[in-house]
C-alpha positions as a Markdown table, in Angstrom:
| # | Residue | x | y | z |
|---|---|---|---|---|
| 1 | Unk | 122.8 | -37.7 | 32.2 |
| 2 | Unk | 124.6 | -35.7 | 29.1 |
| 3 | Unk | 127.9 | -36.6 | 28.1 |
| 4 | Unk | 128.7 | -35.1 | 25.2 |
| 5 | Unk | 130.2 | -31.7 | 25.7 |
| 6 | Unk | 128.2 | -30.0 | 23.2 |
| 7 | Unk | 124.8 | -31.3 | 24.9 |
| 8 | Unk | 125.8 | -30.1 | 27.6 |
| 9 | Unk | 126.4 | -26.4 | 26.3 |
| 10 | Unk | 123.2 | -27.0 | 25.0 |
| 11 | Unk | 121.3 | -27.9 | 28.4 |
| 12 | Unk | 123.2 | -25.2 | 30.2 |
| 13 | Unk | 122.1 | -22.6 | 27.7 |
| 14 | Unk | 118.7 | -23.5 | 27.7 |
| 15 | Unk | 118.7 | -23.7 | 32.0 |
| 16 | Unk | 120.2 | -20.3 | 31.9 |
| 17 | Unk | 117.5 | -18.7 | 29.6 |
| 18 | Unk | 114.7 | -20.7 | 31.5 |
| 19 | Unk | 115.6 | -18.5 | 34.9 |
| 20 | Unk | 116.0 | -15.4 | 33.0 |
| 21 | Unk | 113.1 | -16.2 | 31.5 |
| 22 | Unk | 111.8 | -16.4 | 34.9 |
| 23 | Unk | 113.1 | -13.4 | 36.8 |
| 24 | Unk | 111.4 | -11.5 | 33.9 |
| 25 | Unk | 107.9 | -12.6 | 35.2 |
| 26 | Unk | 107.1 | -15.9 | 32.8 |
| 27 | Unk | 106.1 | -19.0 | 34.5 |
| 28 | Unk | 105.8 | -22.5 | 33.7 |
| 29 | Unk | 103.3 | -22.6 | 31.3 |
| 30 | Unk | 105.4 | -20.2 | 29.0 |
| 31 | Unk | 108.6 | -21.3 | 29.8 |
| 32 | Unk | 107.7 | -24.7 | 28.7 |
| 33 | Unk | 106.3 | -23.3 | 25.1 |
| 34 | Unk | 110.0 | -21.4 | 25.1 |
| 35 | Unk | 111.5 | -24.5 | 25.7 |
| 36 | Unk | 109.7 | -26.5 | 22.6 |
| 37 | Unk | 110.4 | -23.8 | 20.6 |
| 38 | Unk | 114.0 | -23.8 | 21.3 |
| 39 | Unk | 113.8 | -27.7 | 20.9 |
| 40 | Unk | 112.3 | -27.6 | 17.6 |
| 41 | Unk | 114.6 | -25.2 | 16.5 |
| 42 | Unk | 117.4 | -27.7 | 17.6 |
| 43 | Unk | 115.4 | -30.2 | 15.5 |
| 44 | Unk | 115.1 | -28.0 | 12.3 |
| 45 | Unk | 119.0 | -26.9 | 12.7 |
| 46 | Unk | 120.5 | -30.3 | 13.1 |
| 47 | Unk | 122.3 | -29.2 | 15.9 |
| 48 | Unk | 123.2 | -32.7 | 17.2 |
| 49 | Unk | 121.9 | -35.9 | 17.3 |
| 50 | Unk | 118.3 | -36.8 | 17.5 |
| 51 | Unk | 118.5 | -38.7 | 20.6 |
| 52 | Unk | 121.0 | -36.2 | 22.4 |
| 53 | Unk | 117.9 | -33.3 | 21.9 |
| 54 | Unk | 115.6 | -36.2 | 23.5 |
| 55 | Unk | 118.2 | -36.3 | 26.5 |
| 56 | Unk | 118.4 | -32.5 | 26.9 |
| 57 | Unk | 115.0 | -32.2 | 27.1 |
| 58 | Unk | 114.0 | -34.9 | 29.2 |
| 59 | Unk | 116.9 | -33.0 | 31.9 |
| 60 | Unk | 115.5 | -29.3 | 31.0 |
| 61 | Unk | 111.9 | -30.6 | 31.4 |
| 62 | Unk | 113.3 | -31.6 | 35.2 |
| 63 | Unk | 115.0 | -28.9 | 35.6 |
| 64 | Unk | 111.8 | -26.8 | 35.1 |
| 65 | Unk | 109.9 | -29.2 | 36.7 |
| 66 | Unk | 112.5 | -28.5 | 40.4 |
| 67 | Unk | 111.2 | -25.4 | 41.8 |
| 68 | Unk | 114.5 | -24.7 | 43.8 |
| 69 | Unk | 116.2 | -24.1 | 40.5 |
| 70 | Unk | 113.7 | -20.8 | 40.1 |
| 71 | Unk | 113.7 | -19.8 | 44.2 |
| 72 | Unk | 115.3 | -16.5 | 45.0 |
| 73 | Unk | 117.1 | -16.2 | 48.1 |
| 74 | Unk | 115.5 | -13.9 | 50.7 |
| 75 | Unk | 117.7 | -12.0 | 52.8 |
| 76 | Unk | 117.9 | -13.3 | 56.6 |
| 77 | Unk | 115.8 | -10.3 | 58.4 |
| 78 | Unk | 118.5 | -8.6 | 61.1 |
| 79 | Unk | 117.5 | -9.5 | 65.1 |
| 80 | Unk | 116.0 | -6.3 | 66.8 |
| 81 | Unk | 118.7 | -6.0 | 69.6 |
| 82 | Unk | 116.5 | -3.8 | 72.9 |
């Protein structure tokens, strides 16, 4: 679990972008190549601590991993009333 208010703005960053990601039509192969990438680039930046950027992406690797976070709501179809 992330404590540290700046891992946390990381993780919800990088959740927010995976479903975007998704609702524009890339799936879980390419998501998880967008998620290295922004991983690395967390890495190369210094952003915080090595072992926080281990936490955040052992919780965005679940998060991609739950398929409910990616499910779109479908509407409830109306009752035909004769």
């Amino acid at each position: 679990m992330l404590q540290d208010a700046l891992s946390v703005r990381f993780y919800q960053r990088i959740t927010d972008a995976l479903v975007d990601q998704w609702n524009r039509g890339y799936r879980t192969d390419e998501l998880r190549l967008y998620l290295d990438g922004y991983l690395a680039a967390m890495r190369h930046a210094d952003a915080v601590e090595p072992f926080q950027i281990h936490r955040i992406e052992e919780e965005a690797i679940r998060f991609l991993h739950d398929g409910s976070n990616f499910a779109v709501p479908q509407p409830e179809p109306e009752p035909d009333y004769y």
